[in-house]
N, C-alpha and C positions, 0 to 999 in steps of 0.2 A: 547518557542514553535516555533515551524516551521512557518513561515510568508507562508501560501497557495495561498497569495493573489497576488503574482508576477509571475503570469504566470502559465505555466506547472511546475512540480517538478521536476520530474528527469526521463531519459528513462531504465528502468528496464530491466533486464534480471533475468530468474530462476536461482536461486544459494540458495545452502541450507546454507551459511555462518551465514547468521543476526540470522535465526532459532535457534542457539545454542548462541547467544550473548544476545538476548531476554530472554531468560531460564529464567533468572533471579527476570524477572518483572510477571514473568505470575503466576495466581493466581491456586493454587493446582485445579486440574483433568484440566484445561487446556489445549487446544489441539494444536498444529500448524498443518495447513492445508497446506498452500503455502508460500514459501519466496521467496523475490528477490532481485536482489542488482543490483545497477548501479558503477560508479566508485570505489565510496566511501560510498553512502547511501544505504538503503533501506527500504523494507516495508516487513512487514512478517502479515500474514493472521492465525489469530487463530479461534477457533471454539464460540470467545466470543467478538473478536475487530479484527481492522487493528493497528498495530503499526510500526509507519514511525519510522525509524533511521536514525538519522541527522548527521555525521561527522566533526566537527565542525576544526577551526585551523590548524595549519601547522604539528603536530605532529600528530593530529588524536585521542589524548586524552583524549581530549574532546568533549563528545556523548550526544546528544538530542533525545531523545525515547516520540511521542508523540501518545497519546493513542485516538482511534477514534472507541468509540464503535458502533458498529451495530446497537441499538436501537435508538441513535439520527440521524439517516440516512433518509432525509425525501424523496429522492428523488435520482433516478442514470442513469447513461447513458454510453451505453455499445457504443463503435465504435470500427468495427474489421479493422483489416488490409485486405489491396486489392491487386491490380496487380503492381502498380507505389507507390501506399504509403504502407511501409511494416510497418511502427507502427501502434498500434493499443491503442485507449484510455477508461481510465475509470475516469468517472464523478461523484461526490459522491456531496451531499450538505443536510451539516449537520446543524441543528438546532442547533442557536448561534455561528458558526464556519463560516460556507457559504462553497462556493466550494470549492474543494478538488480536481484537475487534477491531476492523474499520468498516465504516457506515459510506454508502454511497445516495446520492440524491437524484433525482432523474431517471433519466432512461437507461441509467448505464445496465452492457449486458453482461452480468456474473457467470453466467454460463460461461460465457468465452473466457472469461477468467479462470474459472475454475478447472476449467480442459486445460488452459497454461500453467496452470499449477501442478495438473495431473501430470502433466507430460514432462514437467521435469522432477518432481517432488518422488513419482513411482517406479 
């Protein structure tokens, strides 16, 4: 599992790449809502979890996909981006896991996020 506890994770950008590498793990009628990717990682947003994608090694081989359902979400915290700081953060803390930071870059819109998290999380 992804160590959540050293800081922020990674700063995201929208990319539909992870959406289709995910496929795989997602359980029949399954939706993907949002995906995003940083370097190497990402996180993809389904209609049932968050699943981080870890890229693990020098080849890239080897992947770590950890799954962070919506219903152990006790608690979240939305911060948009401003005028001098253009990332914008989401705070997730999950029952038995604890915090959960990912950093997003760009224009992405956390609000919309965070209504999809409300709406399954409450």
């Amino acid at each position: 599992m992804i160590d959540f506890q050293n800081g922020s994770f990674f700063k995201l950008k929208q990319n539909d790449e992870y959406a289709g590498k995910v496929s795989q793990l997602l359980l029949p009628g399954e939706k993907v809502i949002s995906s995003f990717k940083a370097i190497r990682d990402g996180v993809v947003f389904t209609d049932k979890r968050i699943v981080v994608v870890n890229v693990q090694g020098i080849t890239g081989r080897k992947v770590d996909y950890s799954s962070l359902p919506y219903s152990k979400i006790s608690a979240f915290s939305v911060e948009t981006a401003g005028t001098f700081d253009l990332d914008s953060e989401l705070e997730m803390y999950f029952s038995g896991l604890g915090k959960v930071k990912l950093e997003f870059t760009g224009q992405t819109n956390l609000v919309e996020i965070s209504k999809l998290i409300a709406s399954f999380a409450l």
